[in-house]
C-alpha positions in Angstrom: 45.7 23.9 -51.7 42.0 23.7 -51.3 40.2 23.3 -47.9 38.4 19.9 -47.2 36.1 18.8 -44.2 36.3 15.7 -41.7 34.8 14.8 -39.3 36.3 13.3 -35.5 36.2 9.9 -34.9 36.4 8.4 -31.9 34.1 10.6 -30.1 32.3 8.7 -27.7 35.4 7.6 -25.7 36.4 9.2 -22.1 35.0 12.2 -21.5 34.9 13.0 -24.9 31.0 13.8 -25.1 30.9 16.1 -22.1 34.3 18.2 -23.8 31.9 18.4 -26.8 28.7 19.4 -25.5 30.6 22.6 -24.5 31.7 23.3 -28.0 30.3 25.7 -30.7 30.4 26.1 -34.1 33.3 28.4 -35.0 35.8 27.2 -32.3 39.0 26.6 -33.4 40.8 23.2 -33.0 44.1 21.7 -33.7 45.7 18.7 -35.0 48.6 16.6 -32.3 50.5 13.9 -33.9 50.6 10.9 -31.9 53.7 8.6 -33.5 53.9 6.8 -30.5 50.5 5.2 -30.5 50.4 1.9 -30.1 47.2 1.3 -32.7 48.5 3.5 -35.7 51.5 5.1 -36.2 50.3 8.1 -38.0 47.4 8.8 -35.2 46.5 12.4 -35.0 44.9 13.8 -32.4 42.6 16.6 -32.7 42.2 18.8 -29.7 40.3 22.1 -28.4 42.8 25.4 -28.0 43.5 24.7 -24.3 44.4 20.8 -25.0 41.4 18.8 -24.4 41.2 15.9 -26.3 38.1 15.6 -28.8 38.8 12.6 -30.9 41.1 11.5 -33.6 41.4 12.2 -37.7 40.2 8.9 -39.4 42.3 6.3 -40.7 41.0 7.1 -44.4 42.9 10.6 -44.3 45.4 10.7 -41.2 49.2 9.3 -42.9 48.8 11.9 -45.4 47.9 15.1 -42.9 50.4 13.5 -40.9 53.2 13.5 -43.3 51.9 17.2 -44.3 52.4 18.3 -40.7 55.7 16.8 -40.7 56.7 18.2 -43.8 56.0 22.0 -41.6 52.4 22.2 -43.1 50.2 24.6 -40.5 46.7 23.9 -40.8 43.6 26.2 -39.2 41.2 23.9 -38.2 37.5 25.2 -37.3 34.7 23.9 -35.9 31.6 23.6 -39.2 28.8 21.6 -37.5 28.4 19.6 -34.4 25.7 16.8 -35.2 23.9 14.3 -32.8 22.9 14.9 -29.1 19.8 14.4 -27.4 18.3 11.7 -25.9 20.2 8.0 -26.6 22.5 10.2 -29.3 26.0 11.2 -29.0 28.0 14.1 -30.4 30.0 14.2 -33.3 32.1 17.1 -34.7 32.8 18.3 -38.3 35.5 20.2 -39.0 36.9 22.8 -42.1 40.7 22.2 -42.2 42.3 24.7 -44.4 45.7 25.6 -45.2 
């Protein structure tokens, strides 16, 4: 299967921004399925190594990740470009996910 890129969404909520001003390009990530969410049932989380919560996989791609990952699909996620910053800018994160 070919590798593809993403990029989080939902970065700007909590204390998402400070997470990802501490993160570089080449950092690994991975994906947490969220079923329980109350918003969509096929949320996705994706998270640094030691847990912390970065944003989520957009609606556009997440049910069929989701169903991969449930299907025992392991996927390496790395960190490609983080974008924004500065002054009146916020952080966003691209990401490689390959198999």
């Amino acid at each position: 299967m070919p590798s593809f890129y993403i990029k989080a969404v939902g970065v700007t909520f909590e204390n998402r921004q400070r997470i990802i001003r501490k993160l570089n390009v080449g950092d690994k990530l991975r994906f947490v399925l969220e079923p329980t969410n109350p918003y969509d049932k096929y949320a996705i989380k994706i998270v640094t190594i030691d847990g912390q919560i970065i944003g989520y996989v957009s609606k556009d791609y997440n049910q069929n990740i989701f169903l991969q990952i449930s299907l025992g699909v392991k996927f390496d996620l790395t960190i490609s470009s983080i974008t924004g910053g500065g002054f009146n800018s916020s952080y966003g994160v691209n990401i490689l996910v390959e198999y």
